[in-house]
Every structure is written in C-alpha cells, then in structure tokens.
C-alpha positions as CSV (number, residue, x, y, z in Angstrom):
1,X,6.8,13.0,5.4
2,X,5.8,16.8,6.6
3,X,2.9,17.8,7.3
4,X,2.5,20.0,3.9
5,X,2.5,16.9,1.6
6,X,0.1,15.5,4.1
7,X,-2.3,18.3,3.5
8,X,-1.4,18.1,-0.3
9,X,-2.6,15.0,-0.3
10,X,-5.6,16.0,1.3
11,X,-6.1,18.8,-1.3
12,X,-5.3,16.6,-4.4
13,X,-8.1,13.5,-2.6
14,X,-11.0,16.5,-2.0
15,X,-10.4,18.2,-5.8
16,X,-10.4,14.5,-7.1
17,X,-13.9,13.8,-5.6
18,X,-15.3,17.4,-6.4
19,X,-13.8,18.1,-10.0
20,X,-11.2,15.9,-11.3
21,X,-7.5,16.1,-11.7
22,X,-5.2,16.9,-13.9
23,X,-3.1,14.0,-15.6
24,X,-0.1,16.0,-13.6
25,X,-1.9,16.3,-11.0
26,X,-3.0,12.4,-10.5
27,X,1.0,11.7,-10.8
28,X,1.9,14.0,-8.1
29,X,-0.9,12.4,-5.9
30,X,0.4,8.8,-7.0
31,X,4.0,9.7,-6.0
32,X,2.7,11.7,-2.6
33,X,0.9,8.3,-1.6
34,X,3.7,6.1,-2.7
35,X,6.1,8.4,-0.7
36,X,3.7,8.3,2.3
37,X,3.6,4.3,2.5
38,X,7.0,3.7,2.3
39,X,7.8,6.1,5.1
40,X,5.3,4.5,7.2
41,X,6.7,1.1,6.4
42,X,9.7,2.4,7.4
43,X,8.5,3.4,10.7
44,X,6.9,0.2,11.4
45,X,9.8,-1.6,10.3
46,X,11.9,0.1,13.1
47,X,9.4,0.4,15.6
48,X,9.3,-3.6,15.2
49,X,12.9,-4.3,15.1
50,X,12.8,-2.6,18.9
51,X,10.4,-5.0,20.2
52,X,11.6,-7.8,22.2
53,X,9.3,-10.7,24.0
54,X,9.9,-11.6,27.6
55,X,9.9,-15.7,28.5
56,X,7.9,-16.7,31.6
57,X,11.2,-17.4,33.1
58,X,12.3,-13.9,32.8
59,X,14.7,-14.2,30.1
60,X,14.4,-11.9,27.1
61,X,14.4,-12.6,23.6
62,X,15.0,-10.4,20.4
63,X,12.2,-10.3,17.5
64,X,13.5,-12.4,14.8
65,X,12.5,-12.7,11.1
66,X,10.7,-15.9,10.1
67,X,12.1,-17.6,7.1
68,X,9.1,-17.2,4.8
69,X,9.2,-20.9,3.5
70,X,9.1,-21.7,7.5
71,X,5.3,-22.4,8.3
C-alpha cells in the first residue's frame, strides 16, 4: 500500500464525516480499506513466521501453527 491510497483514504474518511459520499465513492473507500487490511495481515503474517522462541536451555525453536481444534 503507498502512501497516496493512504491519504485517499484519509480524503474519502474526512469528506464522509463533513458531506457524504458518493455511492462510487463509498466502494472505492470499501475496496481501499479492504486492500489496506490484507496488506497489513500480510505483513504480520511474515513478520510472525520470523519469530522464533529461545528455551532456557539455549536451544531454539521455530513458531509453529496450533491446530485450531488443539486447546
């Protein structure tokens, strides 16, 4: 995400709360915000598959995904 679709939607939150949008306009701020989230889950997601945890006895161990049924 760049920092121009940022500011668009910046722009398209501020006209919202002042005068209304547009039914175009409330679509291109949907997708913006959709587009937004998924890049930051996707930076989360890799900044978490880079973390490991170090054991008191020194030894390191890789993150790894929990079987969701596993509680």
């Amino acid at each position: 995400m760049n920092s121009e679709n940022i500011k668009r939607i910046n722009e398209l939150y501020h006209k919202s709360k002042n005068e209304g949008l547009t039914e175009e306009e409330k679509k291109e701020q949907k997708k913006l915000r959709e587009d937004y989230i998924a890049n930051i889950r996707r930076n989360l997601r890799g900044t978490l598959e880079n973390v490991s945890f170090v054991n008191p006895d020194g030894s390191v161990e890789p993150v790894v995904k929990k079987d969701s049924k596993e509680v």
